[in-house]
C-alpha positions in Angstrom: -35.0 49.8 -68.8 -36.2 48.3 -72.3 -39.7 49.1 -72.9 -40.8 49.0 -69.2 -38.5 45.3 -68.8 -35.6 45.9 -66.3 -33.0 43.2 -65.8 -30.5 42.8 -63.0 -28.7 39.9 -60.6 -27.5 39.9 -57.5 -24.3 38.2 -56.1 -23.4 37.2 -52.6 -19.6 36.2 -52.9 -18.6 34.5 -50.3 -20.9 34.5 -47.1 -20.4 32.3 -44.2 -19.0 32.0 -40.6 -16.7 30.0 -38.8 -16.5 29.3 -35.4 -14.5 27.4 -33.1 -14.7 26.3 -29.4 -12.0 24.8 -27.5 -13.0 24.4 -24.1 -14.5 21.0 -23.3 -18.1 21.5 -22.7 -18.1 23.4 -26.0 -16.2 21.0 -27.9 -18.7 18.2 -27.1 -20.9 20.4 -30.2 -19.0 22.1 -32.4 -15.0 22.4 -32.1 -15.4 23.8 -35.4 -18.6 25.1 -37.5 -17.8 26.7 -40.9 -20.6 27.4 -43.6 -19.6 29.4 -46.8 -22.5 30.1 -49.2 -22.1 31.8 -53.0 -25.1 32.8 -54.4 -26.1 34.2 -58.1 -29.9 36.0 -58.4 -30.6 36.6 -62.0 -33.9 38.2 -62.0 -35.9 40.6 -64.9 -39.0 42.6 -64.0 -41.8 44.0 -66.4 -43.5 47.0 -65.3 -47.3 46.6 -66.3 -48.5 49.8 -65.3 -47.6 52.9 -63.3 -49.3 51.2 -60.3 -48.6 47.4 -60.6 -44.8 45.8 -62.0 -44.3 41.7 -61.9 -40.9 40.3 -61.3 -39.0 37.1 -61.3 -35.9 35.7 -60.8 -34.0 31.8 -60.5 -31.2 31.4 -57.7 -28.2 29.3 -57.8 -26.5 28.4 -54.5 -23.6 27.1 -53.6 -23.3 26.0 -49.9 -19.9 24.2 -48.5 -19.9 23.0 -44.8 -18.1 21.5 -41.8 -18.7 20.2 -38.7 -16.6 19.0 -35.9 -17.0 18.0 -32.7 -14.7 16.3 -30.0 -15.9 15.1 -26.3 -14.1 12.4 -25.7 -12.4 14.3 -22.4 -16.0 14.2 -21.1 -18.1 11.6 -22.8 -17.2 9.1 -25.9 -18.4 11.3 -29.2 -17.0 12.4 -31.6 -17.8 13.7 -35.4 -16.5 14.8 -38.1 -18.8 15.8 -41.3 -18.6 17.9 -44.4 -20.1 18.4 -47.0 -21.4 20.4 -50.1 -24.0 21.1 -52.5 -25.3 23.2 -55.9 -29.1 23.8 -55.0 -31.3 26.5 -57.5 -34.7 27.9 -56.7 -36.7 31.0 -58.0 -38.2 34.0 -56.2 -41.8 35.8 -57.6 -42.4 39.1 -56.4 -45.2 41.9 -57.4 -45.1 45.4 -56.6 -48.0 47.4 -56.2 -48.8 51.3 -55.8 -52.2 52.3 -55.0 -51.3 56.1 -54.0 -48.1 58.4 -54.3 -47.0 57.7 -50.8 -47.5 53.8 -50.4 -45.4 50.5 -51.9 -46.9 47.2 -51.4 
C-alpha cells in the first residue's frame, strides 16, 4: 500500500474444458468441445476513507475454441469450427463499511 493506493492483477493461466462424445446421438452435437481461456486483471484501488475504498481494473482475454460435430450415421450434418479471439474489458467496484461487522 502507497498512501492508501493498493495495486495488484490477477491471472487465470490456462482455463478451459474439453469434452468428447462418441456415441452417435451425442456426436450429432459435439464430438468434441474444447474452450481454453487466459486471462490478465490488472487492477489498483484507492482507499478514500476508513469506510469507503474505489477500485478499478482492465481485463485482457484470451479465448481459443473448437467445435466438432459428426451425424452423418444418423442424419447428414456435420461441422467443424474453430476459432479465437484477444477481447479487453474493465471491472469498477466500491467497497463500503458502515459498521465493524458489515462489507458492502
Amino acid at each position: 500500500e502507497i498512501e492508501g493506493w493498493r495495486f495488484g492483477i490477477s491471472t487465470v493461466v490456462p482455463a478451459g474444458l474439453t469434452r468428447r462424445w462418441d456415441t452417435p446421438i451425442q456426436k450429432i452435437y459435439a464430438e468434441e468441445f474444447s474452450l481454453e481461456n487466459v486471462e490478465i486483471n490488472p487492477v489498483v484501488s484507492y482507499k478514500i476513507s476508513d469506510y469507503m475504498s474505489v477500485g478499478a481494473g482492465v481485463r485482457l482475454l484470451y479465448s481459443q475454441g473448437k467445435v466438432y460435430s459428426d451425424g452423418t450415421s444418423i442424419v447428414p450434418l456435420k461441422r467443424e469450427m474453430e476459432g479465437d479471439a484477444i477481447e479487453t474489458g474493465f471491472n469498477l467496484a466500491v467497497a463500503i463499511k458502515p459498521v465493524a461487522d458489515i462489507d458492502i
